[in-house]
N, C-alpha and C positions, 0 to 999 in steps of 0.2 A: 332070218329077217330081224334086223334091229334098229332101234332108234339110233339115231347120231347121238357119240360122246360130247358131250358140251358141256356149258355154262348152263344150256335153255332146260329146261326141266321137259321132256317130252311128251307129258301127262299134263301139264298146266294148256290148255284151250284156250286160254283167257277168260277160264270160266267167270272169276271175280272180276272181270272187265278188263280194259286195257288201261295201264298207266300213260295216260297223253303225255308226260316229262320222260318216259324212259326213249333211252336212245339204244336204237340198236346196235349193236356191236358187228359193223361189216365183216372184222377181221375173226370172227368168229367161226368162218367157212362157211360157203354156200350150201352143205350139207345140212346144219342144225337151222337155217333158215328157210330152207326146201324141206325141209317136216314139219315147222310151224306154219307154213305156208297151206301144205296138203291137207292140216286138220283146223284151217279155216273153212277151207274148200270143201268138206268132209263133214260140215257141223251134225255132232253125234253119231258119224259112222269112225271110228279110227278102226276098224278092221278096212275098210276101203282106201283110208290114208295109209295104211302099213302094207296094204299090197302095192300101189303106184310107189311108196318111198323104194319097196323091194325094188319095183321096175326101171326107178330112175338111181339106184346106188348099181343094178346092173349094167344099165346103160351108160353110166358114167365110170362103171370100177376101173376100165384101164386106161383112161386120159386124163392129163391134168387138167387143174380148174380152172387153168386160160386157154382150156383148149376146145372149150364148149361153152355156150350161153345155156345156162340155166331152164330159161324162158322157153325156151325151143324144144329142150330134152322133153319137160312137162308139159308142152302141149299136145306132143304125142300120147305122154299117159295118161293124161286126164282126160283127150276129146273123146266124148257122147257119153260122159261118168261125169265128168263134176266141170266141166269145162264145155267150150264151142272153139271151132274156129271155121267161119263161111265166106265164099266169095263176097264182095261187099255191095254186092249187086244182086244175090237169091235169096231175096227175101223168105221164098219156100222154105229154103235150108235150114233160115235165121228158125222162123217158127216153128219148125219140126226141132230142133235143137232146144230152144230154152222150154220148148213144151216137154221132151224127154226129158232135161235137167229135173224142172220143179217137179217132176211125177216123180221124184223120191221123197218127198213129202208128200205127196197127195196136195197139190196146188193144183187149182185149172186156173188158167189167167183169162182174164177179160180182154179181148184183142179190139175191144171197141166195133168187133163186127160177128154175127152169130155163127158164122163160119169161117174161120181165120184160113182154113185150107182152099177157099172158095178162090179161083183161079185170075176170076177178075179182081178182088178186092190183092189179091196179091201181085198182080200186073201194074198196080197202080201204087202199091207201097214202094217207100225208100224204109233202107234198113235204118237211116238214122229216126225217121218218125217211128218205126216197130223199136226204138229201140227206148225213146222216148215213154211208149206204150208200156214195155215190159218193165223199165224203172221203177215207174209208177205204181203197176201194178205191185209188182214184188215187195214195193216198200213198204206197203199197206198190210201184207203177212211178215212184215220185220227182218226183210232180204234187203241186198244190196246186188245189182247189177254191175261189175267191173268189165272194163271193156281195155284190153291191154293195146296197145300202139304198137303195132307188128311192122311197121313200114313196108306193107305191103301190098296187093289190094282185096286185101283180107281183111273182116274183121274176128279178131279174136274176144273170147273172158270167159267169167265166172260167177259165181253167184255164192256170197256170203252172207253169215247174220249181220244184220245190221248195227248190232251192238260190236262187229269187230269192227269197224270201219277202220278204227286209228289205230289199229295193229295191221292191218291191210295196206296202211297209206303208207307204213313203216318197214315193212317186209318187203313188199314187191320191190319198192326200189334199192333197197339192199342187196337183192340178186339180180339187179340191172332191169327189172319191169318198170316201163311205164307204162301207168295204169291211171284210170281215171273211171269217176262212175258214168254209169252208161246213160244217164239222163243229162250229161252234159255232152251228149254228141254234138 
C-alpha cells in the first residue's frame, strides 16, 4: 500500500489550513487527488484513508483513467466508513447512515425529535429537511455535511472538518464530483 507519486505531499491534511488562491492541478492524475480526497474524509484516521486508497488503486489497477468515474469507484469504498449513499426517499436509511458516520467521533446529533428512529416521525420526514437537520447539527461540532449530485435517485456524501471546506470545494471537482454542502438541499 502506498500513497500516489505526486507533487501533493501525502502527509499534508491541510493541517495548516487550506490556501483559498491555490489551484489545483487537474492534470496531476486522479490518483494523487483520490488521496487527498480520502484524508479529508478520514479527518485523523489515515490508517482508514490508506486502506480505501489500497481498495480504490485495486479497483482501478487495470483501467485507464477514462475508463472509470472516480466518484463511483469511492463510493463503494467509502459507503458505511466515511461516506452514505441512500434511496432519496428512506429517510430510515439517511438516519441510520449519518448516525453510523459521526459515531467515529463520538457525536450524537440532535434530529429535532427524541427518537429519530421513531416510525412515524420518519414517515413524515423528507431527506432534504433530515438533511437540513444534520448540517446544522454537524456544523456546531465543526463538520461539514457534503452531499455529492449522483444523478440519480439517490442521495449520496460525506462528512468533513469544516475547516477543509475550500479544499473540498477544490478536490471533488477535480475528479469530476459535484458536490455541494448538505444544507443547501
Amino acid at each position: 500500500m502506498h500513497a500516489p507519486d505526486s507533487e501533493f505531499d501525502p502527509d499534508d491534511n491541510y493541517a495548516g489550513g487550506f490556501d483559498p488562491d491555490l489551484e489545483i492541478d487537474e492534470d496531476a492524475g486522479s490518483e494523487a487527488l483520490v488521496w487527498q480526497l480520502l484524508l479529508l474524509l478520514n479527518p485523523g484516521d489515515e490508517e482508514t484513508a490508506l486502506q480505501q486508497f489500497a481498495a480504490y488503486q485495486e479497483a482501478t489497477a487495470d483501467a485507464d483513467e477514462d475508463e472509470f468515474e472516480p466518484a463511483w469507484v469511492l463510493k463503494d469504498i467509502i459507503d458505511w466508513k466515511s461516506g452514505f449513499q441512500v434511496h432519496d426517499d428512506d429517510a430510515a436509511a439517511f438516519v441510520e447512515s449519518i448516525t453510523e458516520l459521526v459515531s467515529r467521533w463520538n457525536l450524537d446529533l440532535d434530529w429535532g425529535v427524541e427518537d429519530p428512529t421513531d416510525d412515524e416521525f420518519l414517515a413524515d420526514a423528507s431527506i432534504a429537511d433530515l438533511l437540513h437537520v444534520a448540517y446544522d447539527a454537524l456544523r456546531a461540532y465543526g463538520y461539514t455535511l457534503w452531499v455529492w449530485e449522483t444523478g440519480t435517485d439517490t442521495v449520496a456524501g460525506w462528512i468533513a472538518l469544516s475547516r477543509d471546506d475550500d479544499a473540498m470545494r477544490a478536490i471533488a471537482p477535480a475528479i469530476g464530483i459535484e458536490l455541494r454542502p448538505g444544507g443547501l438541499a
